[in-house]
C-alpha positions in Angstrom: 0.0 0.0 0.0 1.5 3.3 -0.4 0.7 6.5 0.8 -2.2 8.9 0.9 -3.0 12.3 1.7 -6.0 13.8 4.2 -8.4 15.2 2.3 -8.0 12.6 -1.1 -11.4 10.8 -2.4 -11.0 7.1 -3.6 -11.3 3.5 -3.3 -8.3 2.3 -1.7 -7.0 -1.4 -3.5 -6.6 -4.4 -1.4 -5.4 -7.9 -2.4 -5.8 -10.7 0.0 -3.1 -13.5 -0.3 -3.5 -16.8 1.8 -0.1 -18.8 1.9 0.8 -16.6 -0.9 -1.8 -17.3 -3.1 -4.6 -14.6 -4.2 -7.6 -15.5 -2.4 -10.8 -17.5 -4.5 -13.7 -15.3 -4.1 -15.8 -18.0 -4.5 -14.9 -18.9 -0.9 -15.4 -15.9 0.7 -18.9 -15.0 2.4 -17.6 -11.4 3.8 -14.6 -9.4 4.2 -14.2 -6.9 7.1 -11.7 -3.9 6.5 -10.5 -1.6 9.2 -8.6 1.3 8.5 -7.8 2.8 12.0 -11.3 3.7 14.1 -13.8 2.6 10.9 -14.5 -0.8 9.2 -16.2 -1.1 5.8 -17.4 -4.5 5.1 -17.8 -6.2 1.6 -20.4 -7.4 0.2 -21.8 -4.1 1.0 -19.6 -1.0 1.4 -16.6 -2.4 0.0 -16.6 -3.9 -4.2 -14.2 -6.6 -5.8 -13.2 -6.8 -9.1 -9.9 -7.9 -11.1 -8.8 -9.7 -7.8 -9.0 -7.0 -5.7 -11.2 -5.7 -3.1 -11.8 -1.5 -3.5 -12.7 0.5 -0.7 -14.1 4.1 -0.9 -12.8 6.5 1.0 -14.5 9.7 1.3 -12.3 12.8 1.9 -14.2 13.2 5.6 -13.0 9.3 6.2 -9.4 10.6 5.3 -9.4 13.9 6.9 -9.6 11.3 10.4 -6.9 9.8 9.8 -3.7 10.1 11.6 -0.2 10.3 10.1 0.6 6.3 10.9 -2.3 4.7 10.2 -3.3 0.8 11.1 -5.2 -1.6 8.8 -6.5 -4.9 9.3 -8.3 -7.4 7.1 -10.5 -10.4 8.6 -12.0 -12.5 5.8 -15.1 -15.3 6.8 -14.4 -17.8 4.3 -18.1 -20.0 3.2 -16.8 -22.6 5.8 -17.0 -20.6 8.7 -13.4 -20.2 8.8 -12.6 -16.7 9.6 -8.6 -15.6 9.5 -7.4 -12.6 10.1 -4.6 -10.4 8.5 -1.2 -9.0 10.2 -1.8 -5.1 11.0 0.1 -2.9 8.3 0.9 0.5 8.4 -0.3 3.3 5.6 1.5 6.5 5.5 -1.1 9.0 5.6 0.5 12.7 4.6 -1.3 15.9 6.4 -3.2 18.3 4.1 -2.3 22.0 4.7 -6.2 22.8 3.6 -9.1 21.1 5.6 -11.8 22.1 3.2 -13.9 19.2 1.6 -14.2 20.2 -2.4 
């Protein structure tokens, strides 16, 4: 993941590996995302497409966020297996202007 700036609109791309391997879709009944103090969920709030999960961001959402910011991913596979992902870190740079355009 690189970084983003407060303030910036968009669907953030996540791909989900398991042992190394892009995840099958097919086996996957939901998908929770959280990106420091909110969660987006797929199906739902959250979209996949070309093997990867996009998550919108408004620029309120980014405006929150802090300069290190923690993500998780916990995926509930069709089996009722439900794993979780290591914590990573996204750079998040501060925006001089705090004005939503």
């Amino acid at each position: 993941m690189s970084s983003m700036v407060q303030g910036d609109a968009y669907s953030l791309d996540v791909t989900i590996k398991n042992n190394g391997s892009p995840i099958n879709i097919a086996d996957v009944k939901a998908v929770e995302f959280t990106l420091f103090n909110f969660k987006k969920i797929y199906p739902g709030e959250a979209e996949y497409s070309d093997g990867k999960f996009h998550i919108p961001l408004t620029q309120q959402e980014t405006f929150r966020l802090p300069k290190l910011c923690q993500m998780q991913v916990r995926v509930k596979f069709k089996s009722g297996d439900v794993i979780g992902s290591e914590i990573k870190q996204i750079d998040v740079a501060h925006a001089l202007s705090k004005a939503v355009l």
